[in-house]
C-alpha positions in Angstrom: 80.0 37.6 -22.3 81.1 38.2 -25.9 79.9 36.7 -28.7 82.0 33.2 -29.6 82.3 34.4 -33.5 83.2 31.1 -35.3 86.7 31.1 -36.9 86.1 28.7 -40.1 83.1 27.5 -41.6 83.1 24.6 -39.7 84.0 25.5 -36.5 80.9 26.5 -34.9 77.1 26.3 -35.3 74.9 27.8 -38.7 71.4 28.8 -37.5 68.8 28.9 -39.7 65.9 31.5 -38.2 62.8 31.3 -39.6 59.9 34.2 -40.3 56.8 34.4 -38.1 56.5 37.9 -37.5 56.1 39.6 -33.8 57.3 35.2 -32.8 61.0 36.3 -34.3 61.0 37.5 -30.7 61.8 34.0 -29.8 64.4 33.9 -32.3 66.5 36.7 -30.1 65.6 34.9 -27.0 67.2 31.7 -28.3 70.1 33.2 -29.3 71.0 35.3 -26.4 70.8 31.2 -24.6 73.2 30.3 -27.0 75.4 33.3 -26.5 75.3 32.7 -22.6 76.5 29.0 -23.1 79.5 29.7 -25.1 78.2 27.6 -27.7 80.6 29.2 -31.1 78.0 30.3 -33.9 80.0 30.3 -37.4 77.4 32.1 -39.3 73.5 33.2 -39.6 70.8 32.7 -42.0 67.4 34.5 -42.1 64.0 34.6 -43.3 61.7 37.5 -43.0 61.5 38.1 -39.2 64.4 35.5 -38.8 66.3 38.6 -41.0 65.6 40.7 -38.3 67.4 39.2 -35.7 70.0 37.8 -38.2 71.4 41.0 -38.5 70.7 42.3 -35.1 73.4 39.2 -34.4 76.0 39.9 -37.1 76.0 43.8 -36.0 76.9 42.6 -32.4 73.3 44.7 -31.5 71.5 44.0 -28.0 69.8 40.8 -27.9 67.0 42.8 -26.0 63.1 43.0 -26.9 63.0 47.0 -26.7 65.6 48.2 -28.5 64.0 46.5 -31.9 60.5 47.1 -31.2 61.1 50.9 -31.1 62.3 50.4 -34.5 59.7 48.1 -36.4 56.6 49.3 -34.5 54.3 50.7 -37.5 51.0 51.7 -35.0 49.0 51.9 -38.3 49.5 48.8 -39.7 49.5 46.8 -36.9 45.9 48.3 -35.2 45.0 47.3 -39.1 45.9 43.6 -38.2 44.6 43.7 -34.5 41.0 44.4 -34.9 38.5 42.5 -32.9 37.2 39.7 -34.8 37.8 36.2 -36.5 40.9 36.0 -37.8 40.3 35.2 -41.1 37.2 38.2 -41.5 40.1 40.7 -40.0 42.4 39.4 -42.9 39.3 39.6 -45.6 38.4 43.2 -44.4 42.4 44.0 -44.8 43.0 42.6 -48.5 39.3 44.4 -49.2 41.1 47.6 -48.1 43.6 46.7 -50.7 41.3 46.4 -53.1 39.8 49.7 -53.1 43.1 51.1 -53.4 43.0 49.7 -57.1 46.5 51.1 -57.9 48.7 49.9 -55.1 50.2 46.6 -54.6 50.3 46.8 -50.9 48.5 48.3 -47.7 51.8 49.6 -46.7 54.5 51.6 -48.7 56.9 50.3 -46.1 58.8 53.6 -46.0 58.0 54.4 -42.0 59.6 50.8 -41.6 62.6 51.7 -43.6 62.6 54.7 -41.4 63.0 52.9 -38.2 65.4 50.2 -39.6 68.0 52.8 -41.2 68.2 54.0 -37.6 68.4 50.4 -35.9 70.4 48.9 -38.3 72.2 51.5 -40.0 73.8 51.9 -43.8 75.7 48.6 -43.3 76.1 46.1 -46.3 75.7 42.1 -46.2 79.4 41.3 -47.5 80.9 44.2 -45.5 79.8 42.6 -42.1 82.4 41.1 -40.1 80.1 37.7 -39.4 78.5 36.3 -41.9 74.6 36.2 -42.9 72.4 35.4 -45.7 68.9 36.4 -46.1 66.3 34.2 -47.8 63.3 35.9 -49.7 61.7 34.6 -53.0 61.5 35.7 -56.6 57.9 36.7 -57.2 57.6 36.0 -60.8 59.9 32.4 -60.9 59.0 31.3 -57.3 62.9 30.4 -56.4 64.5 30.7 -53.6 66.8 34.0 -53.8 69.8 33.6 -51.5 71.2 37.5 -50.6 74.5 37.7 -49.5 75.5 41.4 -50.4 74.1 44.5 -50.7 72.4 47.1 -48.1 71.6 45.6 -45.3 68.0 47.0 -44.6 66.8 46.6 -48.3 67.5 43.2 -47.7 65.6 42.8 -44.3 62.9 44.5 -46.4 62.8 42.4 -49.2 62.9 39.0 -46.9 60.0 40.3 -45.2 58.1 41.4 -47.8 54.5 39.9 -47.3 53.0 40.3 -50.1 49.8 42.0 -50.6 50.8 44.2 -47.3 54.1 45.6 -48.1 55.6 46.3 -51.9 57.7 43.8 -53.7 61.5 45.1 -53.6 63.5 45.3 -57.2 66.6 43.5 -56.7 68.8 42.9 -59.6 66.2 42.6 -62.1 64.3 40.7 -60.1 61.1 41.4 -57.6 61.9 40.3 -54.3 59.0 38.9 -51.5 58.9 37.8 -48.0 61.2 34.2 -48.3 58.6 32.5 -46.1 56.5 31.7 -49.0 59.7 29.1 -50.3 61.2 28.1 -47.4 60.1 29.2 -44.3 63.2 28.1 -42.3 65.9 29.4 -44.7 68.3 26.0 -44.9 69.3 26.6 -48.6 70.8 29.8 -47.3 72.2 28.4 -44.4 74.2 25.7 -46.4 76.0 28.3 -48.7 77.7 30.0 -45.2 79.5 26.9 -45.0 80.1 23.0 -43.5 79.3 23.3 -40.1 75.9 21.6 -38.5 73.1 23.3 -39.3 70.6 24.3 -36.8 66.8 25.0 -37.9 64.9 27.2 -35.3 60.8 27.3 -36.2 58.8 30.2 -35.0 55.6 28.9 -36.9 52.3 29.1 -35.1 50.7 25.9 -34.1 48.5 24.2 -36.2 44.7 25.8 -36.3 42.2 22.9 -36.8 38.9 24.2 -38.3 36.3 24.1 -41.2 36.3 27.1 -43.7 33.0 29.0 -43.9 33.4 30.9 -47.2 36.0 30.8 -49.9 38.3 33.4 -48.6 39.5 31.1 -45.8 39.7 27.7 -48.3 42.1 30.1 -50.0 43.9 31.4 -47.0 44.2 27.5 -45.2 45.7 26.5 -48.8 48.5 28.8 -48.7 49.0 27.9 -45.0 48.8 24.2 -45.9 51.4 24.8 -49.0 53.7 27.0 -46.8 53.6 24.0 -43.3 54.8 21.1 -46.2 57.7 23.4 -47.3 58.6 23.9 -43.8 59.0 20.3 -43.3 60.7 19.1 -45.8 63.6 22.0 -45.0 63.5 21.2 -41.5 64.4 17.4 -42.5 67.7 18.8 -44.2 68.8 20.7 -40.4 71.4 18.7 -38.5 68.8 19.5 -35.7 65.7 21.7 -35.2 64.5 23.7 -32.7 60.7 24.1 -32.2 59.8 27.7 -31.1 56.6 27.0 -31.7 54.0 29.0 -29.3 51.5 26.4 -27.5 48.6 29.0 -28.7 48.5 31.1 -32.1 50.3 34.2 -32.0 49.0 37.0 -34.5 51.9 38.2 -36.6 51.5 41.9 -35.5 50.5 41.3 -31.5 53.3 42.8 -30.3 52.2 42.6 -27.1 53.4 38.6 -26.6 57.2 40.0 -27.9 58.4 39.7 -24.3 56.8 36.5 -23.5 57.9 35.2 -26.9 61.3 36.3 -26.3 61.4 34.3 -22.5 59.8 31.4 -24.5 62.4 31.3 -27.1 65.3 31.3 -23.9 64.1 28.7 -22.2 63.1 26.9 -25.0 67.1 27.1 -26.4 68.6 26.4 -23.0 66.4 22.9 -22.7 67.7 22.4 -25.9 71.6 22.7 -25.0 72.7 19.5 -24.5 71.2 18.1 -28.0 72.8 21.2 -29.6 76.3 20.8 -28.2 76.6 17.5 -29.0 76.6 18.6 -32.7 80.0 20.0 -31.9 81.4 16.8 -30.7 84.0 15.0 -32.9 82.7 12.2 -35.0 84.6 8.8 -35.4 85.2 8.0 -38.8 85.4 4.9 -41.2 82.6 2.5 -41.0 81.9 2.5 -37.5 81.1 6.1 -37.3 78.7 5.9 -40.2 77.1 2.9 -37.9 76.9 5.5 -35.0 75.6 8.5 -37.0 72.8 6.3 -38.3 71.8 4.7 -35.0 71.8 8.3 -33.3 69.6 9.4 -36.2 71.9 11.6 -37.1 71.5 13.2 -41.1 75.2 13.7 -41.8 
């Protein structure tokens, strides 16, 4: 079936796709649901891995697990990330790798990555795409939000997933761009400048890990994590609806290995989800009466 491509801005669905590394799987799965249904999407807005599949969507590309892990596979890095061992002492060994370096700002000069992605995606720009896509990353030195709508396509998948510390910040117009997770991991502000339509908020965070630090390291790590989960909320609560891709067990953001299962998880998860979603398509009455409806349906707009 191809692709309903939305006619107007507010003729069809915006999806907001967070990051969450190897879980963007679910991301794909989700939309190749959404595809299947008919359901029109007017426009897609990415962050980090969401970027990913983003423009995977925009450049028509297969909505397929292999075809994209050929391409943004680093075997290095991600044996780096995969080591047997507590999470947080894999993490500790990784940024006291970085130390030692002394002159580099990342583990990874990203360039094998940029490699694969020139060959996925191609030498396509944002504003020359024929469905529209904004990519979320953040400004390192202000903390904003930097919403990209033009320019090459893959520096802009590489400066939205930019996680700092393992790949380089990317110079963007002056500025120094990083993975957009760190501002808003589900990418909303970027959504709403694609247009009117209902805007649909699809979270591939892990679950929630409940434990005790046991050095300062991992007070420092659960911080960040802690900052990162309130951000996610509060840009979830401006989504017309959101759709939890959450795992039911942690995923590690390089275990490629769970892609496939993330992918099925991410399907099934978007076709429970149907009817809700639909109905966000569905006329609204006006006047005073449908304000009376929209509230009791606890509906945001």
């Amino acid at each position: 079936m191809a692709r309903p491509f939305g006619t107007a801005s507010n003729q069809g669905l915006i999806l907001a796709l967070s990051g969450g590394g190897v879980r963007g799987f679910a991301h794909m799965g989700a939309l190749r649901a959404l595809r299947e249904a008919g359901l029109p999407i007017a426009a897609v807005a990415g962050s980090s891995a969401g970027a990913y599949v983003a423009a995977a969507y925009a450049l028509d590309l297969p909505l397929e697990v292999e075809p994209l892990l050929q391409h943004v596979i680093d075997r290095k890095l991600a044996d780096l990330f995969m080591q047997s061992g507590n999470r947080l002492m894999r993490l500790a060994r990784i940024q006291a790798r970085l130390f030692k370096a002394f002159r580099s700002t990342a583990i990874d000069d990203a360039e094998r990555l940029r490699q694969g992605l020139l060959e996925f995606y191609g030498n396509a720009r944002i504003e020359e795409l024929a469905f529209p896509i904004a990519l979320n990353a953040a400004d390192l030195n202000t903390g904003e939000v930097v919403v990209l709508r033009e320019g090459p396509l893959v520096d802009a998948i590489l400066a939205s997933s930019a996680i700092p510390g393992v790949f380089p910040p990317v110079p963007w117009g002056g500025r120094l761009l990083v993975d957009g997770d760190i501002v808003e991991k589900v990418p909303v502000t970027a959504a709403r400048t694609l247009g009117s339509g209902p805007v649909v908020g699809l979270d591939a965070s892990n679950p929630v890990r409940l434990h005790k630090p046991h050095n300062s390291f991992e007070v420092m790590l659960m911080a960040s994590e802690a900052s990162i989960r309130r951000l996610k909320r509060l840009a979830l609560e401006r989504c017309d609806y959101a759709l939890s891709l959450v795992p039911e067990e942690p995923v590690d953001t390089f275990d490629y290995s769970q892609a496939r299962a993330l992918f099925k998880m991410g399907y099934e998860r978007a076709q429970e989800a149907l009817p809700e979603i639909e109905a966000l398509l569905a006329p609204r009455p006006r006047g005073l009466f449908g304000w009376l409806q929209d509230v009791s349906q606890g509906r945001k707009r």
